[in-house]
N, C-alpha and C positions, 0 to 999 in steps of 0.2 A: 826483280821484285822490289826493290828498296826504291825505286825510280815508280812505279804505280803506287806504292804506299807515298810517296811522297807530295805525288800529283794529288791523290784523295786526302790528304792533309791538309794542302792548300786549296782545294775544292769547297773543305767544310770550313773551312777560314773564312773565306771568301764568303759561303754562306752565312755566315756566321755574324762579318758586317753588317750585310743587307740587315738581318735579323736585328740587329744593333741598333742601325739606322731606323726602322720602320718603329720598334720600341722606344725610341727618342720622338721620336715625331708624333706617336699617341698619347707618349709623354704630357707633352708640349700642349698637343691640341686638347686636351684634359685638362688641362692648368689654366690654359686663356679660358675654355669654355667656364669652367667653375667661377673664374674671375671675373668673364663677361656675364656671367648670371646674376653678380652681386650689384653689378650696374644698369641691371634687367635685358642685356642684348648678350642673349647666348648664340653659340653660333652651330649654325641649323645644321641636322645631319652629324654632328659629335657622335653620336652610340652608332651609325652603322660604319663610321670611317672606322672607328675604333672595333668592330668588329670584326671587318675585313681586315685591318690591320695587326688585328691582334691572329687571326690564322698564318698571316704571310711571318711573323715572330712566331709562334711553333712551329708553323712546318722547316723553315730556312734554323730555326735553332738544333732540331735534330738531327741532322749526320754531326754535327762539331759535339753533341750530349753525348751522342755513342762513341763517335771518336776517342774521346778523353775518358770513355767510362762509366761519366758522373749520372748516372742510370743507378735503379736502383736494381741490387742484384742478391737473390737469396740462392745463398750457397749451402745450407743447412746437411741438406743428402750427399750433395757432389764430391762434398769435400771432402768424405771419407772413403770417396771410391778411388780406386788406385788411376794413376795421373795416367794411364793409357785409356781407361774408358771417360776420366775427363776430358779429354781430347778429344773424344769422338761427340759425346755428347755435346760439347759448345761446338763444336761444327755441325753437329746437326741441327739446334737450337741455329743457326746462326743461318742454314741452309731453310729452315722453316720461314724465319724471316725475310730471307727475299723471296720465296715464295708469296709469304703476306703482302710485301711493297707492291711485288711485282701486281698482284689482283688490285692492292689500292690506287697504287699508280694510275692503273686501265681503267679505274673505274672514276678516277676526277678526270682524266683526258673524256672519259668518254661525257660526264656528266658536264666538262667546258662545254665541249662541243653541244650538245642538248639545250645552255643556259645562251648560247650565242644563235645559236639559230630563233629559238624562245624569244630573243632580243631582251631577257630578266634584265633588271637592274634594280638598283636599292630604291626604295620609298621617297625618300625625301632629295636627296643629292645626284638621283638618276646613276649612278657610276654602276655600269658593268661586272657582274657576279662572274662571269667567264673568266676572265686573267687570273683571279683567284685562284679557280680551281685547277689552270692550265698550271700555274706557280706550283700548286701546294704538288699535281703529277709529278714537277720537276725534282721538288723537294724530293718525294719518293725515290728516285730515280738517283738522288744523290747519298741516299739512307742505304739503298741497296748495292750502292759503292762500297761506301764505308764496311756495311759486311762482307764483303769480299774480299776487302783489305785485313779485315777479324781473319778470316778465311787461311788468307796467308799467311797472316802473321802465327798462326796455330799452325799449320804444314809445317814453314820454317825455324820453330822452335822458337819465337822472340813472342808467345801471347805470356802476360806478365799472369 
């Protein structure tokens, strides 16, 4: 167990750079664009890079959110129910949600697929709408790790 919990820790790690990464670079490209506008050369296609880029930073940032927690969580009812039926309920709460992944997941695989056949791309910079969506699948896919790893750590006794 402590060896899959561990590999899904550095999985959402790892995601967690890309997320980093991608978030620095809209950064960046944000900054030059604003500054090249004050010298009247903006640079063309800024709003859909930053819109694609800003999905590939949510999706790659949520398995390390869940990971750590830092979700927002109301405990209001839970908390006064005796810690056997909290147990069951965040597992089942936590079994709901891969169920959710698992349909969102299928449905940006299926939806890459549809934007790559389509041949879409963005308006102004032509870049390909598919990766996106094939990414954000993956995202999914590492989200419904991460509950797995919740999964266990509630069986095994170590959910904080």
């Amino acid at each position: 167990m402590e060896t899959a919990l561990t590999y899904i820790e550095k999985l959402s790690k790892w995601m967690q750079a890309i997320s980093g990464v991608f978030l620095t670079g809209i950064m960046f490209l944000t900054t030059a664009d604003v500054i090249g506008r004050i010298f009247d050369h903006p640079i063309i296609g800024t709003y859909e890079i930053v819109g694609l880029g800003g999905a590939i930073v949510l999706g790659f940032g949520l398995p390390i959110t869940a990971w750590a927690r830092n979700h927002i969580c109301v405990e209001v009812l839970s908390e006064k129910w005796p810690k056997s039926v909290q147990k069951v309920a965040n597992i089942v709460t936590r079994l709901m949600g891969i169920v959710l992944f698992i349909f969102i997941g299928w449905n940006l695989y299926k939806l890459g697929y549809d934007l790559k056949e389509a041949n879409e791309v963005t308006l102004t910079r032509h870049i390909p709408f598919h990766p996106v969506a094939y990414a954000l699948a993956v995202c999914c896919l590492g989200q419904i790790l991460v509950l797995v790893g919740e999964i266990m750590k509630i069986t095994g006794g170590r959910d904080e």
